[in-house]
N, C-alpha and C positions, 0 to 999 in steps of 0.2 A: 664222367666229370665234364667233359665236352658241352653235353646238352646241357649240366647246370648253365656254366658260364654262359652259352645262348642266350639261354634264358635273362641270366641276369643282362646282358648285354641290351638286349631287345627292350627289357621292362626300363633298364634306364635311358636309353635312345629314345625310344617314346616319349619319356617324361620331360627331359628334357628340350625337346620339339615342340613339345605342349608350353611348356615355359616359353621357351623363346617367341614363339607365335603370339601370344597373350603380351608379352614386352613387346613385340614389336607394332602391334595390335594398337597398343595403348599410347606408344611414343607417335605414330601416326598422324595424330591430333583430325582435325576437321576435316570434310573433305574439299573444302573451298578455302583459299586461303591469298592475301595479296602479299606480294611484297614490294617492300617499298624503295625506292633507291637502286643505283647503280655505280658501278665504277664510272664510268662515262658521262652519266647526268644522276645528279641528285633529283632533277624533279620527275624518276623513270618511274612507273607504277605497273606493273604485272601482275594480272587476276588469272589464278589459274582455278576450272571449275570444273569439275567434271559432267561425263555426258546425263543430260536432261536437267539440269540448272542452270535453272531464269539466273541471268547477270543483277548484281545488286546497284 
């Protein structure tokens, strides 16, 4: 009885890891991205890019 539950344990652990990677994956959006604004000054602008991307 032991090994079933394992089992089942494992098959759905996985699955759900697989989910959540794929959601997280997707909510990520671009790899470059500005934002605009700050608390402190509205006219703040931060480009954050990752390594080996030309600045636009």
């Amino acid at each position: 009885m032991f090994f079933i539950t394992a089992i089942i344990y494992l098959v759905l652990t996985f699955t759900f890891t697989r989910l959540l990677r794929l959601l997280e994956h997707r909510l990520s959006g671009g790899a470059n991205y500005t934002v605009y604004g700050s608390q402190s000054s509205s006219a703040a602008q931060i480009e954050i890019r990752t390594e080996g991307q030309e600045p636009r």
